[in-house]
C-alpha positions in Angstrom: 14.2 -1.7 -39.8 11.4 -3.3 -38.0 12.0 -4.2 -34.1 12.2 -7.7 -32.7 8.4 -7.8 -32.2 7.5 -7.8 -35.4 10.1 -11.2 -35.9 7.5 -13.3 -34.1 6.5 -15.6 -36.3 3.2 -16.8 -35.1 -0.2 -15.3 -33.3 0.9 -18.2 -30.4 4.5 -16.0 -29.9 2.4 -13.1 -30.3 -0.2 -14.2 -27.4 3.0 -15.1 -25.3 4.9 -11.8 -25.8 1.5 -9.6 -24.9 1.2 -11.8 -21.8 4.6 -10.8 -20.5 4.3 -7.5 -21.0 0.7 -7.4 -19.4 2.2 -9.1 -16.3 4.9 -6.9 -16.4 2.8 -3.7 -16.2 0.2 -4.9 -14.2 1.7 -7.1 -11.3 -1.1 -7.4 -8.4 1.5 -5.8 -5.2 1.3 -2.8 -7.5 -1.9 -1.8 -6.8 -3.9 -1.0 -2.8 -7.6 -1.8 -3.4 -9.2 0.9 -1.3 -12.8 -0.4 0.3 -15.4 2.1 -0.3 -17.3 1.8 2.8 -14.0 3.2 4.3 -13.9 6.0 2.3 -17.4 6.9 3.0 -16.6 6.5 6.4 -13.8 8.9 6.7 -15.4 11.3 3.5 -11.4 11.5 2.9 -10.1 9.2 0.1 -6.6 9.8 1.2 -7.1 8.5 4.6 -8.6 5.5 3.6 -5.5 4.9 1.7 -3.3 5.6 4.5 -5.1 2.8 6.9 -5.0 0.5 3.5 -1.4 0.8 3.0 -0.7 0.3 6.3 -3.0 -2.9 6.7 -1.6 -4.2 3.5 2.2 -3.4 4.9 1.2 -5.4 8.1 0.2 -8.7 5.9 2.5 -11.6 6.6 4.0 -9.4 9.6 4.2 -10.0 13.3 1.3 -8.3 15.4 2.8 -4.9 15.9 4.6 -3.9 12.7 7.8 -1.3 12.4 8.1 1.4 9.5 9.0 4.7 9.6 7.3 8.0 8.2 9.8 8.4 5.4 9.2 4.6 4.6 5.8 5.1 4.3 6.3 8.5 2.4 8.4 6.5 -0.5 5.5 4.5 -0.8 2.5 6.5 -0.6 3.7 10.1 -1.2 1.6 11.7 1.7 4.1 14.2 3.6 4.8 13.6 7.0 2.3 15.9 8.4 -0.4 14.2 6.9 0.7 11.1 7.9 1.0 12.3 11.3 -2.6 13.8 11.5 -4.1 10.5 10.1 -2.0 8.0 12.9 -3.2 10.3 15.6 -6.6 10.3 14.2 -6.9 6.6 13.3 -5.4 6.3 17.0 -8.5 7.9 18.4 -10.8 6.3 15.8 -9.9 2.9 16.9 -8.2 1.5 14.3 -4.5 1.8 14.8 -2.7 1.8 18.1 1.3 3.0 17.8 4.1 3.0 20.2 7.4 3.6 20.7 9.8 0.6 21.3 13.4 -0.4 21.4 16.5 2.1 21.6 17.0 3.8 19.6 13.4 3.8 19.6 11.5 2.7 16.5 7.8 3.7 15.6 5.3 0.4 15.7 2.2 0.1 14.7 -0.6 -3.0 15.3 -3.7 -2.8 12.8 -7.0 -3.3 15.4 -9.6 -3.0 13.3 -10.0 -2.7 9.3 -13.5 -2.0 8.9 -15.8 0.7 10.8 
């Protein structure tokens, strides 16, 4: 028995379906474009998609931004320490600054600069 794909009737069905399932694989806040220049700047491909996810994460948010390390774990799978090595270093660097605000308090972070 064939499957319900091969019921389309016409290469205009046919176009329709392969569109769907093209936007369905390949929807655009899937995917972190990570800037080269970045990377060659760190030399670590994995920090430049730290700062990426986190400037992309701060899009269409208020100047300093909440989310916490197991957040940003879920998303990125870089364990904790990692992440913690990069804030403090991207802290230092420039390009992040994080505090503490709010009680309990909550981990913020404000995105300073994106490029080096």
């Amino acid at each position: 028995m064939k499957s319900d794909f091969y019921h389309i009737q016409n290469k205009e069905e046919i176009q329709i379906e392969q569109q769907y399932l093209i936007n369905r694989v390949f929807k655009i806040e899937d995917f972190l474009l990570i800037s080269k220049p970045l990377t060659k700047h760190f030399q670590d491909l994995k920090k430049a998609y730290f700062l990426t996810f986190l400037f992309q994460y701060s899009l269409n948010k208020k100047e300093w931004f909440s989310i916490t390390y197991n957040e940003i774990q879920k998303e990125t799978f870089l364990p904790l320490g990692r992440q913690q090595k990069y804030v403090k270093e991207l802290v230092k660097e420039g390009f992040i600054s994080r505090k503490m605000m709010g009680l309990p308090a909550k981990q913020y972070f404000k995105i300073l600069k994106w490029t080096h």
